[in-house]
MDAnalysis code that builds the backbone (N, CA, C; Angstrom):
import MDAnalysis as mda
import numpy as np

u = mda.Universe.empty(711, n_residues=237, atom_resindex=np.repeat(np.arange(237), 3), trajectory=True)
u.add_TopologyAttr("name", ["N", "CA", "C"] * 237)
u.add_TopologyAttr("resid", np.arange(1, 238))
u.add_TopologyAttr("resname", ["UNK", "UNK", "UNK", "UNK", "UNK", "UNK", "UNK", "UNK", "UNK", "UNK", "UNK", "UNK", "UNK", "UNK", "UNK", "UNK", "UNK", "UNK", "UNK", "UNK", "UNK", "UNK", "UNK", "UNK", "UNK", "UNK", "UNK", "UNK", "UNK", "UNK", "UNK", "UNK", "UNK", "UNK", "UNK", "UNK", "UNK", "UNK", "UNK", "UNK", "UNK", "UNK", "UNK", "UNK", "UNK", "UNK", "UNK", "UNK", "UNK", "UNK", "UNK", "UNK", "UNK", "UNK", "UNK", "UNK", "UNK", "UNK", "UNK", "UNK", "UNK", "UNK", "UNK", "UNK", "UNK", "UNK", "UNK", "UNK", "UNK", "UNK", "UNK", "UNK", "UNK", "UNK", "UNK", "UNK", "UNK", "UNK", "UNK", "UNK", "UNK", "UNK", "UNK", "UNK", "UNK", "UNK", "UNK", "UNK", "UNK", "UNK", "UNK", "UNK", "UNK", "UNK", "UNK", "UNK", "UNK", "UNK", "UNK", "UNK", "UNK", "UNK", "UNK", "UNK", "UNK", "UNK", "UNK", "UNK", "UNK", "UNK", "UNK", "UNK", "UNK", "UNK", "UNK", "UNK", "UNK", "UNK", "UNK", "UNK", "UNK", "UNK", "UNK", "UNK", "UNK", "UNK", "UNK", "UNK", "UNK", "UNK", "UNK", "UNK", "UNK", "UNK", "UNK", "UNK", "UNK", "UNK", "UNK", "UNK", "UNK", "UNK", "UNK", "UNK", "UNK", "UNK", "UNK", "UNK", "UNK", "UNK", "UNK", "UNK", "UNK", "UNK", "UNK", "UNK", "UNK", "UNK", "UNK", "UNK", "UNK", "UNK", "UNK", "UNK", "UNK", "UNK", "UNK", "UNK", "UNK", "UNK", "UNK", "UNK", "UNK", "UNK", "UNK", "UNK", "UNK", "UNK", "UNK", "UNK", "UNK", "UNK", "UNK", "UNK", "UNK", "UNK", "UNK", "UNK", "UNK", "UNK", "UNK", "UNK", "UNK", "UNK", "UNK", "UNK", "UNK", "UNK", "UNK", "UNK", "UNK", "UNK", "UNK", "UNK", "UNK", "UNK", "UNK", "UNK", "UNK", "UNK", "UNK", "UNK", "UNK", "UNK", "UNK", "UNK", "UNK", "UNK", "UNK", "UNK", "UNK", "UNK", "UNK", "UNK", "UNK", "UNK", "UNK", "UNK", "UNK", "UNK", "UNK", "UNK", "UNK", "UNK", "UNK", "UNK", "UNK"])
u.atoms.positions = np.array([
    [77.637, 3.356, 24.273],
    [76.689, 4.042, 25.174],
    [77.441, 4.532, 26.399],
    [77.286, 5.985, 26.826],
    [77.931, 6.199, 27.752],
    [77.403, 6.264, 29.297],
    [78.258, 6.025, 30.267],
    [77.412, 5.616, 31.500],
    [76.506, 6.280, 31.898],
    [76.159, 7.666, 31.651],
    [75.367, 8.492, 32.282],
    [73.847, 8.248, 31.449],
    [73.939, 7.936, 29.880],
    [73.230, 7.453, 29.220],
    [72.587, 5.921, 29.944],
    [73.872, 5.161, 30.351],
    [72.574, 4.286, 30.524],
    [71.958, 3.930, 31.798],
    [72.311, 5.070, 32.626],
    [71.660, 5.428, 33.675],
    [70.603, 6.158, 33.719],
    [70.298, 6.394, 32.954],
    [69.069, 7.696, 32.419],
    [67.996, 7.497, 33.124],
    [67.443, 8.331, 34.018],
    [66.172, 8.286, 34.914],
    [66.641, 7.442, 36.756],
    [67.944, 7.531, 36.576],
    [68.389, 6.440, 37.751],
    [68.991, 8.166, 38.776],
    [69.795, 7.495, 39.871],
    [70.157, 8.022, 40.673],
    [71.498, 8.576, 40.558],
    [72.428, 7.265, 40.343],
    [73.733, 7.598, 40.186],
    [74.396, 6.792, 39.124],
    [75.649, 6.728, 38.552],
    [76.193, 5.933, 37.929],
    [77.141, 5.618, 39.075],
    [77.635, 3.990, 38.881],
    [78.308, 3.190, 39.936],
    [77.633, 2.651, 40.729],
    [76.640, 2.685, 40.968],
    [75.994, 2.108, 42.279],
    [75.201, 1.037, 41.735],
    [75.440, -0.050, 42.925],
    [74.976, -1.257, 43.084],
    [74.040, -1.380, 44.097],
    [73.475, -2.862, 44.095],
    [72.613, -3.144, 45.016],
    [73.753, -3.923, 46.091],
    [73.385, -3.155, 47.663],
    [74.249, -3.445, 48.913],
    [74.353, -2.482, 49.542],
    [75.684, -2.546, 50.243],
    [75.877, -1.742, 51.247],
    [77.377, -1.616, 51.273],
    [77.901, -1.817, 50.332],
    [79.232, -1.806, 50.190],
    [79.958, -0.197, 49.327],
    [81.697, -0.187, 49.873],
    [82.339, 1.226, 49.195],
    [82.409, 0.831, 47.711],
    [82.328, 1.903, 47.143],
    [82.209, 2.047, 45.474],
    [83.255, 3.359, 45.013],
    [84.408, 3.194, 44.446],
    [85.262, 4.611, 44.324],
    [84.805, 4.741, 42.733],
    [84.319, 6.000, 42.639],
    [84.000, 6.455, 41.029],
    [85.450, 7.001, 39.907],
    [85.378, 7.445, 39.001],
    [86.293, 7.409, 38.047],
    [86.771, 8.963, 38.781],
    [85.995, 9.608, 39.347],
    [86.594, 11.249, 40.102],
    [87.478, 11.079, 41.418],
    [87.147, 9.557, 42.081],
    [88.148, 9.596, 43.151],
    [86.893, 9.655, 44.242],
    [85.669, 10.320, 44.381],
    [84.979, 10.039, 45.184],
    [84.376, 8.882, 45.676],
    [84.205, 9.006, 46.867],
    [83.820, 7.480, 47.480],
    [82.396, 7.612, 47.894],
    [81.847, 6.728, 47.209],
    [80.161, 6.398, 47.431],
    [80.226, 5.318, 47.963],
    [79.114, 5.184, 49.338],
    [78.348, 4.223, 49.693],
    [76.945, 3.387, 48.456],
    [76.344, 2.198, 48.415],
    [75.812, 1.584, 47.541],
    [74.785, 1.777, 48.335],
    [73.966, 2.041, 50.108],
    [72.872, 1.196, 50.618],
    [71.826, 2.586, 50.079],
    [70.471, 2.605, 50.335],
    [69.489, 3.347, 49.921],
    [69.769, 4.623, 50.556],
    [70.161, 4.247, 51.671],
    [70.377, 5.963, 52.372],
    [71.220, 6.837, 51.717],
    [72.160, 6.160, 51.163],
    [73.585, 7.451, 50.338],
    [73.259, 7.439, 48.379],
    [72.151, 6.836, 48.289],
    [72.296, 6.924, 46.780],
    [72.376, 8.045, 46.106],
    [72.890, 8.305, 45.503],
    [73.478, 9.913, 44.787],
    [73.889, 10.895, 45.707],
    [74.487, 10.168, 46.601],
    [75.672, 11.499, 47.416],
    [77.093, 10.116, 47.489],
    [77.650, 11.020, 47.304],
    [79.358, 10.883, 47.574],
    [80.119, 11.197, 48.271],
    [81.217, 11.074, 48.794],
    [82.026, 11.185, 49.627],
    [83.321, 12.109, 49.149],
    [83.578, 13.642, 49.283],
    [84.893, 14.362, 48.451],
    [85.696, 14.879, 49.551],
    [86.848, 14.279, 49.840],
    [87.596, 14.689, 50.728],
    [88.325, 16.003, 50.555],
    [88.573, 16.233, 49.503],
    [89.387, 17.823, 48.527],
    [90.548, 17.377, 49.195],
    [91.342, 16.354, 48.681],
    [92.690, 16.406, 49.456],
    [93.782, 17.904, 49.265],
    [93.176, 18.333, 47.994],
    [94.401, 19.717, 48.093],
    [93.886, 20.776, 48.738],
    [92.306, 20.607, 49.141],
    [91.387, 21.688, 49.884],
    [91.084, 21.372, 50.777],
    [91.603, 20.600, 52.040],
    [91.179, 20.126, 53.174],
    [89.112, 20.985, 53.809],
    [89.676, 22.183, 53.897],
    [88.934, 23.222, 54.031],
    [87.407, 23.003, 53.639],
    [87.169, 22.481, 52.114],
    [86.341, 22.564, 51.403],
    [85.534, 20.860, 51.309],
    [86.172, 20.049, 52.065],
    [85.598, 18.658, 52.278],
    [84.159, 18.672, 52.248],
    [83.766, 17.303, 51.741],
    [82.195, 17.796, 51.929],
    [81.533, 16.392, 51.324],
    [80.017, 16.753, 51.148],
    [79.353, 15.635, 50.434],
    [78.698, 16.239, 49.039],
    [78.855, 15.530, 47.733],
    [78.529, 15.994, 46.730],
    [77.448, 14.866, 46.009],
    [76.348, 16.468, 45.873],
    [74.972, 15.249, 45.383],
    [74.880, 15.396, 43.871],
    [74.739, 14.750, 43.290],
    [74.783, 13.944, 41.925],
    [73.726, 12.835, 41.632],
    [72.935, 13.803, 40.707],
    [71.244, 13.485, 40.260],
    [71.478, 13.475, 38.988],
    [70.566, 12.139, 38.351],
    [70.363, 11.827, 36.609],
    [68.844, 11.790, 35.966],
    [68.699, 12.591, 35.066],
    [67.498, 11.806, 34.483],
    [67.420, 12.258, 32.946],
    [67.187, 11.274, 31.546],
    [66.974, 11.551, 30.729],
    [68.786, 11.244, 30.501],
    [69.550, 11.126, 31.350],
    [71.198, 11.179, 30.906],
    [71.677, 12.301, 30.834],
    [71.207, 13.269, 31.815],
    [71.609, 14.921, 32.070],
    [71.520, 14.688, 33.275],
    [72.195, 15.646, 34.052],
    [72.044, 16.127, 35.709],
    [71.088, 17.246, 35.703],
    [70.272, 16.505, 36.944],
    [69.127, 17.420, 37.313],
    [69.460, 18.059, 38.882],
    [71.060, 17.680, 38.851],
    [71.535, 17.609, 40.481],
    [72.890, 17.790, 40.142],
    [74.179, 19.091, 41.298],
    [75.238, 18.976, 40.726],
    [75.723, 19.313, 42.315],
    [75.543, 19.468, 43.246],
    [76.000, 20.660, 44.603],
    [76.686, 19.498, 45.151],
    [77.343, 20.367, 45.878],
    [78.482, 19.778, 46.797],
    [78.592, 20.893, 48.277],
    [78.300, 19.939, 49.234],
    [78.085, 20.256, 50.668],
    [79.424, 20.447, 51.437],
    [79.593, 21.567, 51.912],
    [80.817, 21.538, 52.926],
    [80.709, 21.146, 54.587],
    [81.579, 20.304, 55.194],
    [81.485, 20.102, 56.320],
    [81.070, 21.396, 57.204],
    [82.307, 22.194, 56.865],
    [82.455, 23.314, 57.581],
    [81.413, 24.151, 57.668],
    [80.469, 24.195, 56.714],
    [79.320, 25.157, 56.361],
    [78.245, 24.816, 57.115],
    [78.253, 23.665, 57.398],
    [77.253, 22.978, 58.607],
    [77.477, 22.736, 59.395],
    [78.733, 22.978, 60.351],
    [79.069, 22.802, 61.162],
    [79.948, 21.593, 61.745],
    [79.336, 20.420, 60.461],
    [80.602, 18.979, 60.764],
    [80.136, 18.088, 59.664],
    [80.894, 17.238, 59.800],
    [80.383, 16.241, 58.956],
    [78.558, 15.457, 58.951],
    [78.798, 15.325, 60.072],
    [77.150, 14.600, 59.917],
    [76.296, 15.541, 59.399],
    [76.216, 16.941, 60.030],
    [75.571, 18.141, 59.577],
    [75.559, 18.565, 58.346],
    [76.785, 18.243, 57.319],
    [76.455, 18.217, 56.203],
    [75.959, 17.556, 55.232],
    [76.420, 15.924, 55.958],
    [75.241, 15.012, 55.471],
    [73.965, 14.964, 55.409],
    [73.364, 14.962, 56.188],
    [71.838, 15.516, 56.519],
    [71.293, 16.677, 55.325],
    [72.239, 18.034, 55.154],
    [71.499, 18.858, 54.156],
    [71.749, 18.004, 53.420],
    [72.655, 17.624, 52.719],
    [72.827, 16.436, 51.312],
    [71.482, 15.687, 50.864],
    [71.484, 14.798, 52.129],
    [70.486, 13.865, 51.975],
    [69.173, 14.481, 51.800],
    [69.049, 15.669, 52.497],
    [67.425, 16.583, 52.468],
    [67.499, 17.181, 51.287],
    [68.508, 17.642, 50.479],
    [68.736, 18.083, 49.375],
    [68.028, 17.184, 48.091],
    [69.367, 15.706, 47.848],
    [69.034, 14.705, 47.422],
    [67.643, 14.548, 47.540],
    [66.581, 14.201, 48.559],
    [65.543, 14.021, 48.630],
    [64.066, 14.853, 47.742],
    [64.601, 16.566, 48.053],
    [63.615, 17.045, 47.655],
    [63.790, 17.105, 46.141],
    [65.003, 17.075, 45.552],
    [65.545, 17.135, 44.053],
    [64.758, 15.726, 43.436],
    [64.804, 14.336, 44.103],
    [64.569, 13.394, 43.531],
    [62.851, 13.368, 43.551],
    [62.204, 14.030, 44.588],
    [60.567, 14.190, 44.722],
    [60.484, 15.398, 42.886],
    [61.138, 16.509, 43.210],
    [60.759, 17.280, 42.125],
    [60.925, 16.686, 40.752],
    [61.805, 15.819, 40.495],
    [62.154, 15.372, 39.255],
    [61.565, 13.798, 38.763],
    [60.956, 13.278, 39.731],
    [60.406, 12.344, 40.098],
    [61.110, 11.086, 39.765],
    [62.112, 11.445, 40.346],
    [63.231, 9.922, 40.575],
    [62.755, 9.355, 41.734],
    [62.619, 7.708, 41.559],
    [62.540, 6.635, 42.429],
    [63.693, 6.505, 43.208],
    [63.858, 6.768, 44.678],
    [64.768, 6.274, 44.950],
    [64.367, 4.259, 45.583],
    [65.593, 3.509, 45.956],
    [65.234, 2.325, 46.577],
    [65.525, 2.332, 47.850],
    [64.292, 2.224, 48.742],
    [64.291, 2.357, 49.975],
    [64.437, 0.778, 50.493],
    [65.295, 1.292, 51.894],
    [65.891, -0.270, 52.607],
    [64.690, -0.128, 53.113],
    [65.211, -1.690, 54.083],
    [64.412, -1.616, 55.394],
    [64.318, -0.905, 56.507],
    [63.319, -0.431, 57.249],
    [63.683, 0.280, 58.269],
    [64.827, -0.233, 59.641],
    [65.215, 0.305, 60.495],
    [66.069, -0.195, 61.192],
    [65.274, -0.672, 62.388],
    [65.810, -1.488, 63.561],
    [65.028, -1.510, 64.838],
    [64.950, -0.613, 65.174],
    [66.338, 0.581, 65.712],
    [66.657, 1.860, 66.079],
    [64.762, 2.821, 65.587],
    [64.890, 2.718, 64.565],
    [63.873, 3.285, 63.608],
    [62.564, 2.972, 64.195],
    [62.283, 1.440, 63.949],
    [61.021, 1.310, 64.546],
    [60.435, 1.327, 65.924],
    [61.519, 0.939, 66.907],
    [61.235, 1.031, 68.185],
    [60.636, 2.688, 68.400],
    [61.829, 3.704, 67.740],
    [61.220, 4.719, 68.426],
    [60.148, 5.612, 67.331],
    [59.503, 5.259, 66.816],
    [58.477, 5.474, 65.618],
    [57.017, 4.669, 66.593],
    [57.360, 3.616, 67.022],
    [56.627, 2.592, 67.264],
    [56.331, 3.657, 69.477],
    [57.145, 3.870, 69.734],
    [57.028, 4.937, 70.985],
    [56.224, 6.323, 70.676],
    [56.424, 6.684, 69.597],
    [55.806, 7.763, 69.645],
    [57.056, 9.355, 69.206],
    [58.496, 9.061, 69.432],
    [59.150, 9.813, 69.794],
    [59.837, 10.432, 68.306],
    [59.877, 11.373, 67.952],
    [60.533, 12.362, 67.197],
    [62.384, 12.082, 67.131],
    [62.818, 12.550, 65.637],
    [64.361, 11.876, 65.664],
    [64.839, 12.981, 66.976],
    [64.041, 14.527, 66.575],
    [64.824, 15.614, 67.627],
    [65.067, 14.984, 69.302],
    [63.697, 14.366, 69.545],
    [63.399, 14.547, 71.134],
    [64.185, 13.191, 71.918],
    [64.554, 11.992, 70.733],
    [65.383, 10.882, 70.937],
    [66.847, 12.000, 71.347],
    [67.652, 12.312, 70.005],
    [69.035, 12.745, 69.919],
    [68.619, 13.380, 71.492],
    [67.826, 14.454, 71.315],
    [67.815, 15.398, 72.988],
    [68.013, 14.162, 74.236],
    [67.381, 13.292, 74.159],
    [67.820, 12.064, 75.549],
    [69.088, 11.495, 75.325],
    [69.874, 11.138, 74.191],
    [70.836, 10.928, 73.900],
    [71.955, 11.582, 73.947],
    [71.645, 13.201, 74.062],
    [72.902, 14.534, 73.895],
    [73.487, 13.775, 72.740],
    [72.742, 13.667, 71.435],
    [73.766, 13.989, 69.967],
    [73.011, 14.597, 69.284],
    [73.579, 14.866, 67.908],
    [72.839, 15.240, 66.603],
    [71.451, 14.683, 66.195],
    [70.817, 15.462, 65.707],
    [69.723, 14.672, 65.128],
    [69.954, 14.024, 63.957],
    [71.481, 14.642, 63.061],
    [71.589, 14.209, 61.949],
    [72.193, 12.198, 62.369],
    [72.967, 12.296, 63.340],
    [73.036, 11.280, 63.817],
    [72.270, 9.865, 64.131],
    [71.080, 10.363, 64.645],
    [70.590, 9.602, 64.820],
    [69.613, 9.151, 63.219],
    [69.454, 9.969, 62.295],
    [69.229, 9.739, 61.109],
    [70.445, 8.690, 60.239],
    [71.207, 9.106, 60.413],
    [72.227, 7.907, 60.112],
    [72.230, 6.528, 61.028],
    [72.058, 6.445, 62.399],
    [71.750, 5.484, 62.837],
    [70.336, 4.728, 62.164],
    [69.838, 5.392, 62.138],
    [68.474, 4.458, 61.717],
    [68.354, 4.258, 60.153],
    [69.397, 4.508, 59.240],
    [69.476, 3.641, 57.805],
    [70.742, 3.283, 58.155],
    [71.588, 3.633, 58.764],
    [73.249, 2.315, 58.413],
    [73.056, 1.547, 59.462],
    [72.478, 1.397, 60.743],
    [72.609, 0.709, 62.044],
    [73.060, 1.603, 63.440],
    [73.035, 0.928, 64.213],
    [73.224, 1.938, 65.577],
    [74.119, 0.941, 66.253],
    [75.008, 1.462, 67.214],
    [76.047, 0.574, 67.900],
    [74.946, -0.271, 69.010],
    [75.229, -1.598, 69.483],
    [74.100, -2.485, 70.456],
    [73.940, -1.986, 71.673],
    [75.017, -1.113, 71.787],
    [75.273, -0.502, 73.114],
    [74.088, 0.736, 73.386],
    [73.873, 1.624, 72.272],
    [73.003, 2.831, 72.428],
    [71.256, 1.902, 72.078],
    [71.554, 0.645, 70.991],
    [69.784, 0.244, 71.065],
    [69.482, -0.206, 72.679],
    [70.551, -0.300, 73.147],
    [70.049, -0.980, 74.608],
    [69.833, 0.056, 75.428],
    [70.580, 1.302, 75.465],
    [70.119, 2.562, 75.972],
    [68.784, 3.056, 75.662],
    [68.467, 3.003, 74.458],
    [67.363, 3.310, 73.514],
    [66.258, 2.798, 73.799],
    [66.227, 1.266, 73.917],
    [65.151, 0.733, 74.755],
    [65.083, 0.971, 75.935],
    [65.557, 0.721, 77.013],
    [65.584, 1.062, 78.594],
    [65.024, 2.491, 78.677],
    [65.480, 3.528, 77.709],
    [64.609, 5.181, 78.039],
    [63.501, 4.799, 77.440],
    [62.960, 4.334, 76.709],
    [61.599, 4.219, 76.122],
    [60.872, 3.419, 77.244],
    [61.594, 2.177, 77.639],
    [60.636, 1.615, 78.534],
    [60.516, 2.033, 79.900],
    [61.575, 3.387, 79.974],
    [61.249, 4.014, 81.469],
    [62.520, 3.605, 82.078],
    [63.291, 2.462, 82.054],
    [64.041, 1.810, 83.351],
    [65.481, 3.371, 83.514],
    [65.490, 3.911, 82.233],
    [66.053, 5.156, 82.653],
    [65.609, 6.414, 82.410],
    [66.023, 7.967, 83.233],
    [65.348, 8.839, 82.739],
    [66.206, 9.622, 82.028],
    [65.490, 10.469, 81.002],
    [66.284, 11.547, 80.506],
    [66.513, 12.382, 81.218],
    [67.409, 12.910, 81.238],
    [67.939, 14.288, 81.552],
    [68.606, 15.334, 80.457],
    [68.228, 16.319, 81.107],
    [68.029, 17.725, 80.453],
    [69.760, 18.436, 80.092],
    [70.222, 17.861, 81.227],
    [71.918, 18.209, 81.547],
    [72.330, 17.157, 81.101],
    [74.166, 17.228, 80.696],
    [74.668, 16.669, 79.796],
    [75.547, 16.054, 81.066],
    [75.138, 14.112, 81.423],
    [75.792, 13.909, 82.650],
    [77.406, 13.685, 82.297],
    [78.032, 14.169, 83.370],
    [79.402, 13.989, 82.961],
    [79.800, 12.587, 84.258],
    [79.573, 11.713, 84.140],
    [79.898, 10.248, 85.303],
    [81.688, 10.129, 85.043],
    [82.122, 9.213, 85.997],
    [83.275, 8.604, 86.374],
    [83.537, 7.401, 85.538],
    [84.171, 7.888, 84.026],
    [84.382, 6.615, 83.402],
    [84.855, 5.575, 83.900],
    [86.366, 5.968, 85.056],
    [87.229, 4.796, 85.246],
    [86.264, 4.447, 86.323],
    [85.660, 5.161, 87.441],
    [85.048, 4.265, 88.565],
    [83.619, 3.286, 87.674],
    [83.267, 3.665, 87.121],
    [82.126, 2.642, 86.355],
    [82.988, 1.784, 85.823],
    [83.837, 1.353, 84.998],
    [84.707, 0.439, 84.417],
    [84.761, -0.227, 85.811],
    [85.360, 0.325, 86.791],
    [85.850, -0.648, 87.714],
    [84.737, -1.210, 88.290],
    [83.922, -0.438, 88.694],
    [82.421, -1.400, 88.844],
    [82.303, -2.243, 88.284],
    [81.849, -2.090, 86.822],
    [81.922, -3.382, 86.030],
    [82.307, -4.483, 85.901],
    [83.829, -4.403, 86.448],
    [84.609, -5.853, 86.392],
    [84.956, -5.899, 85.069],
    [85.421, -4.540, 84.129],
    [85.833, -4.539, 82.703],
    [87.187, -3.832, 82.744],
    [87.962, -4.437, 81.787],
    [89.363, -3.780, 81.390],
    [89.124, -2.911, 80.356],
    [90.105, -2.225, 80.025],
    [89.840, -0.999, 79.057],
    [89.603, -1.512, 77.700],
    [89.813, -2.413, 77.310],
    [89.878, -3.155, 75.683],
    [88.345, -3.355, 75.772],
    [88.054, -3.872, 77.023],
    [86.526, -4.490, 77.071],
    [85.775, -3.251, 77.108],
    [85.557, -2.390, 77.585],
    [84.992, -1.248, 77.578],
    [84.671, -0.434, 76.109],
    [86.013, -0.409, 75.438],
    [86.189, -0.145, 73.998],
    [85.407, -1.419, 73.201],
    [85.244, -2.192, 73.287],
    [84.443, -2.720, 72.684],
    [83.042, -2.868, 72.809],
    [82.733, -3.080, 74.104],
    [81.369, -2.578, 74.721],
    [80.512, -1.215, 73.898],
    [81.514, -0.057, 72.912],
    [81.363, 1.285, 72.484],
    [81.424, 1.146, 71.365],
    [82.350, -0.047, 70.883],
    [82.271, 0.229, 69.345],
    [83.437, 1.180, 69.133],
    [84.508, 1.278, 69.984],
    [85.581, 2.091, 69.819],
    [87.028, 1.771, 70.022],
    [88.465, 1.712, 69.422],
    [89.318, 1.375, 69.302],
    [89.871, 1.418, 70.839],
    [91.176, 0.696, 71.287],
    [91.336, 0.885, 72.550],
    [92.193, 1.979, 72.940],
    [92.754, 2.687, 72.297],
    [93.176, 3.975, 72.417],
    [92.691, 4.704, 72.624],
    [91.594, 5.109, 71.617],
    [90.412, 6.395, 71.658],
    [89.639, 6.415, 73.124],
    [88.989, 4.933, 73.841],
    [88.571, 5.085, 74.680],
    [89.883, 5.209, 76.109],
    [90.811, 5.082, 75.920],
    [92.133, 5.268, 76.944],
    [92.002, 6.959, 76.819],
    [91.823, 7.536, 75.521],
    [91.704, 9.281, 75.875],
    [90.465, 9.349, 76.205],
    [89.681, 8.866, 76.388],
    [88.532, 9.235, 77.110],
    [88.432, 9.230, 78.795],
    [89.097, 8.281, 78.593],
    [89.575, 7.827, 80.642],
    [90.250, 9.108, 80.913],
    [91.404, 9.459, 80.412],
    [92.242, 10.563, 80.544],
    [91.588, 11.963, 80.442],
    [90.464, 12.000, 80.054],
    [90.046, 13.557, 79.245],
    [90.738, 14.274, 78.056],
    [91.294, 13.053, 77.528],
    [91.783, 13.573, 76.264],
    [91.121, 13.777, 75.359],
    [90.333, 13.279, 75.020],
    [88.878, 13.143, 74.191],
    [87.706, 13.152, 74.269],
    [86.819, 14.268, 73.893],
    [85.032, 14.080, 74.289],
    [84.437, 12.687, 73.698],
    [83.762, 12.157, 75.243],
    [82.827, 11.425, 75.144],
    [82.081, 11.687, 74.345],
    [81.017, 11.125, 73.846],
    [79.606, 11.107, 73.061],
    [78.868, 11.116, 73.919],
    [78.077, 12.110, 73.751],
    [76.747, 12.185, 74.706],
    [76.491, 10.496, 74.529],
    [76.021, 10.495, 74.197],
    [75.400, 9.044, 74.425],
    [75.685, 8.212, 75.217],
    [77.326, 8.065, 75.096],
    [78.010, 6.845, 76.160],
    [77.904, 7.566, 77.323],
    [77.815, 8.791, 77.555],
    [78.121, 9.704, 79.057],
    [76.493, 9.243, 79.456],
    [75.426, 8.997, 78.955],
    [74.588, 8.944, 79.377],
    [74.406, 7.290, 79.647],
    [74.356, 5.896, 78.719],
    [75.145, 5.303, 79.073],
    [75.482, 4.725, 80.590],
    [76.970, 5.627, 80.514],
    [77.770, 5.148, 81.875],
    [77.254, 5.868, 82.912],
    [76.202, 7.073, 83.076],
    [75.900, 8.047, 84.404],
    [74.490, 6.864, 85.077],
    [73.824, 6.103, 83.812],
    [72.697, 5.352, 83.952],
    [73.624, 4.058, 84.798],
    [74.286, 3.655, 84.582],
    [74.740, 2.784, 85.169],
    [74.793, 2.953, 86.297],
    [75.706, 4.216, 86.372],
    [76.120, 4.804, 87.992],
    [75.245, 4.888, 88.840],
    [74.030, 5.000, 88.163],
    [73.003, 5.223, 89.372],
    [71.988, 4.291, 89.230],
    [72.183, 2.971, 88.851],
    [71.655, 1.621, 88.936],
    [71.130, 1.245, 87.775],
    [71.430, 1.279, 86.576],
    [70.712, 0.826, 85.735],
    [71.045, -0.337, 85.523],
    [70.646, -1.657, 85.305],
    [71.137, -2.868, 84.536],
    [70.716, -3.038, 83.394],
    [72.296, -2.748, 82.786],
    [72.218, -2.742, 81.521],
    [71.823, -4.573, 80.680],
    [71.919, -5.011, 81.122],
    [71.857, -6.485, 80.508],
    [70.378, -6.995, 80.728],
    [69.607, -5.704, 81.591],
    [67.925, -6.028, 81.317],
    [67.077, -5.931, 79.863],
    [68.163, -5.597, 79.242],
    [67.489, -4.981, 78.130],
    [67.285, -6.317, 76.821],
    [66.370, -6.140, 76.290],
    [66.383, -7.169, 74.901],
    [66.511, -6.738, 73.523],
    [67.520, -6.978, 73.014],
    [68.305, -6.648, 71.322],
    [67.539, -7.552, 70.189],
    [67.576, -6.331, 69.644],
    [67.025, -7.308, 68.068],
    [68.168, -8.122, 67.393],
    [68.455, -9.167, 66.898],
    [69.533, -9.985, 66.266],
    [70.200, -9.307, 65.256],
    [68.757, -8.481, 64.627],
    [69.305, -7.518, 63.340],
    [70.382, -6.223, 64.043],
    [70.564, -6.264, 65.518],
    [71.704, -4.892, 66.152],
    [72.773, -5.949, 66.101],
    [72.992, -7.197, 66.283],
    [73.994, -7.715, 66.538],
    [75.611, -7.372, 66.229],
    [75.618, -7.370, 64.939],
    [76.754, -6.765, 64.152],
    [76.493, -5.411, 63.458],
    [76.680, -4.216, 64.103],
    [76.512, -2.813, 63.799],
    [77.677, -2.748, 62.929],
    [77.634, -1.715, 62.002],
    [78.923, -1.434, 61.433],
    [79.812, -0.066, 62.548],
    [80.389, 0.166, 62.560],
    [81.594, 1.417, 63.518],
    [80.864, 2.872, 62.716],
    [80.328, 3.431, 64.119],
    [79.604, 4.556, 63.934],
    [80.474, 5.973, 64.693],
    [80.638, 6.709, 63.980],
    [81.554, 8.043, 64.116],
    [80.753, 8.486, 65.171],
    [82.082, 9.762, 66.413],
    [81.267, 10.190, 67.168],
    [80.424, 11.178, 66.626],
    [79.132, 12.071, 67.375],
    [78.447, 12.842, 67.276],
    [79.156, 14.178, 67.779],
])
């Protein structure tokens, strides 16, 4: 029996129940959790150019699904994830594949539970909306649910402008060294050393973040769900 056979009416062949990497017999790399089921990961190592996400749909032991998403065509990676996944989605409604849905995230419910739209969150955040769609099925760094709560409960406001604050003078406020800071972000201690420097764009998010600080926020007012505790390392926006 061959694998696609005895996947017949399923999503993908290879995939397990979790949240763990899965490399298929093509070299592509699939995620296992509910959010990535039948999309993959294709780097085109001889096509840099042409990188992308490729969706791959089964039913009956035929593909009812074959496309492959380019970064570039959407503008970046997350952006092409997002069509993928909206792709994936409406293909699996038409053909009437089950997908298995996780749990929702806190990220998710807090702001579902506010009232607030993925658009009008990312807009207080300055990122993607596709972003914050990935935050709320893989996890969100503890640093932005604590941002996340504090704008919902008011203790900060949005703004419309994209604040640009004094990384190193907030660090030094803090009473944090640069390693500590990078971890505070969820980011290696290099990457955030080019950020001190202007070597590297901030993430809206952390700029908003560190400008909230600057102008009194206490960040340690805030209360975390146990389930943010251990985020997995979330790419910038």
């Amino acid at each position: 029996m061959n694998l696609a056979t005895a996947n017949a009416g399923g999503l993908t062949r290879g995939v397990s129940r979790g949240a763990r990497n899965v490399t298929t017999h093509t070299g592509a790399r699939r995620r296992t959790d509910s959010a990535m089921q039948g999309i993959s990961r294709d780097e085109r190592p001889g096509r840099p150019a042409d990188a992308g996400w490729r969706v791959r749909l089964y039913k009956g032991g035929i593909y009812v699904a074959n496309r492959h998403f380019r970064d570039a065509a959407y503008g970046s990676r997350d952006g092409s994830l997002y069509a993928a996944q909206r792709f994936r989605d409406d293909m699996a409604k038409e053909f009437g594949i089950r997908r298995r849905e996780g749990q929702s995230s806190f990220l998710s419910k807090i702001r579902v539970e506010a009232g607030l739209s993925q658009g009008t969150l990312a807009n207080w955040l300055h990122v993607s909306t596709p972003l914050i769609a990935r935050w709320e099925k893989q996890g969100a760094p503890v640093a932005a649910i604590r941002l996340v709560t504090a704008l919902i409960a008011g203790r900060v406001t949005p703004s419309a402008e994209m604040p640009t604050p004094d990384l190193n003078r907030v660090r030094s406020l803090l009473g944090l060294r640069q390693d500590e800071m990078a971890d505070k972000f969820g980011r290696g201690y290099n990457a955030y050393g080019e950020w001190e420097r202007g070597k590297r764009r901030i993430p809206g998010w952390v700029n908003v973040y560190i400008d909230s600080i600057a102008k009194g926020w206490d960040e340690k007012g805030a209360n975390l769900s146990a389930e943010e505790s251990n985020p997995p390392p979330i790419p910038d926006s």
